[in-house]
C-alpha positions, 0 to 999 in steps of 0.5 A: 908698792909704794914707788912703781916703775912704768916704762914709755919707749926710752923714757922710763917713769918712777912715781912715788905711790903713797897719796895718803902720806902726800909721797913722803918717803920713809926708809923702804920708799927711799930703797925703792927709788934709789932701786928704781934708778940704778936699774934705769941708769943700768938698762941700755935701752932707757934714755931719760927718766922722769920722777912723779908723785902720784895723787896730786903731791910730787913729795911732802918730804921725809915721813916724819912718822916713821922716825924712830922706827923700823921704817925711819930713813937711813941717816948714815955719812956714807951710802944713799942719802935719806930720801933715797938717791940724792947722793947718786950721780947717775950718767943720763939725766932726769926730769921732775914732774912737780904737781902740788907740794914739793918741800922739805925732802921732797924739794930736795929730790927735785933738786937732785933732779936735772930739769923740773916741770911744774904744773900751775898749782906746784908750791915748793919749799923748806919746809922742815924749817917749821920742824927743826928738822935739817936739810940733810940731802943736798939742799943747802948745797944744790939750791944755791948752786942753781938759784944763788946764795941770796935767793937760796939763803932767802928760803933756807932760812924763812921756809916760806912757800914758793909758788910755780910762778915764783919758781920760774922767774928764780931759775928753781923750775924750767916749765910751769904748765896747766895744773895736772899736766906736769906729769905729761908734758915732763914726759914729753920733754924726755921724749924730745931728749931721747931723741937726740944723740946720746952720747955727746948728751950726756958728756956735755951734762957730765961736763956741767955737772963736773965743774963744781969746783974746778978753776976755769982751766981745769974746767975747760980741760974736762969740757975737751976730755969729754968732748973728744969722747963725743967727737970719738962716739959720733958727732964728726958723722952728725956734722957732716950731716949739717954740712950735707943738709940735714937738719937746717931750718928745723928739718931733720 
């Protein structure tokens, strides 16, 4: 199998499991993972999800040896995207655990991604740029969107690596940890989100996520429409908890 799924309490782990091919995904890993994530967005019993390349590579990209063939990526306007789920708005969110190269369409998952913790040796990257080969799953539109136009255009157009450290100070990763700890420390940081309550988590993602576009009054509309769904699933108890004591000075 080439993405296996491993299940930790709440938290679920996809790992793409192809170290000879560095993870890149060709057509049938890219139906396993968007398999994968349907099933965890689905499963009443999962919280967060973290994505991980197993061997050292979180994803080399697509598997340009499989163009051409039966098990080249599917490239059509509708449907999932070519390395899998970078077309799907799932409603829980999930965490990259970036070791090594993360480029091309690799980096594109990581954008897909809500959060990204990169390990000291992690270099991320367009990589395909040397190849003529497009961004075609969300990378001209999800890089700019967190890092900037300028930044974005920057690494769009020369192709050039960016190490961990780099990555961090733009706002393309949130963690940077000891090399060949990324895997545990994403996996920790779901935990810690699991733990919190899940409904107004996931409205307040759901806000953010959903106010591309929107004019600032449409924006706020929403935020209440999602927050009154929060309001409505729980958050009066909890804040009548605060005021009763709970929680203060780190103590919950």
């Amino acid at each position: 199998m080439s993405v296996r799924v491993e299940v930790d309490g709440a938290v679920t782990t996809v790992v793409v499991d192809r170290p000879d091919a560095r993870n890149a995904v060709d057509g049938p890993t890219a139906a396993a993972l968007v398999e994968a994530f349907r099933a965890f967005d689905a499963d009443d019993g999962q919280s967060v999800a973290v994505l991980y390349g197993e061997g050292g590579t979180f994803c080399a990209g697509a598997d340009l040896k499989a163009i051409g063939t039966e098990r080249g990526n599917q490239v059509t306007p509708d449907g999932d995207g070519p390395m899998g789920p970078t077309r799907m708005r799932l409603s829980k969110p999930v965490i990259a655990a970036i070791d090594g190269y993360a480029v091309a369409g690799g980096l594109e998952l990581a954008l897909w991604c809500d959060l990204r913790v990169a390990g000291g040796d992690a270099v991320l990257g367009v990589f395909c740029r040397r190849w003529g080969v497009p961004l075609i799953d969300g990378g001209t539109v999800r890089l700019p969107r967190l890092i900037g136009t300028s930044r974005a255009m920057d690494l769009i157009l020369t192709g050039r690596p960016v190490d961990a450290w780099e990555a961090e100070r733009m706002g393309l990763v949130n963690r940077v940890v000891p090399t060949g700890h990324a895997r545990a420390e994403a996996e920790a940081l779901a935990r810690t989100l699991a733990a919190l309550p899940q409904a107004c988590l996931r409205n307040d993602r759901l806000s953010v996520l959903e106010q591309e576009g929107l004019t600032e009054e449409e924006a706020l509309a929403a935020e209440y429409r999602h927050g009154l769904a929060s309001l409505e699933a729980g958050a009066l108890d909890g804040a009548a908890r605060f005021a009763s004591g709970e929680g203060r000075h780190g103590v919950s």
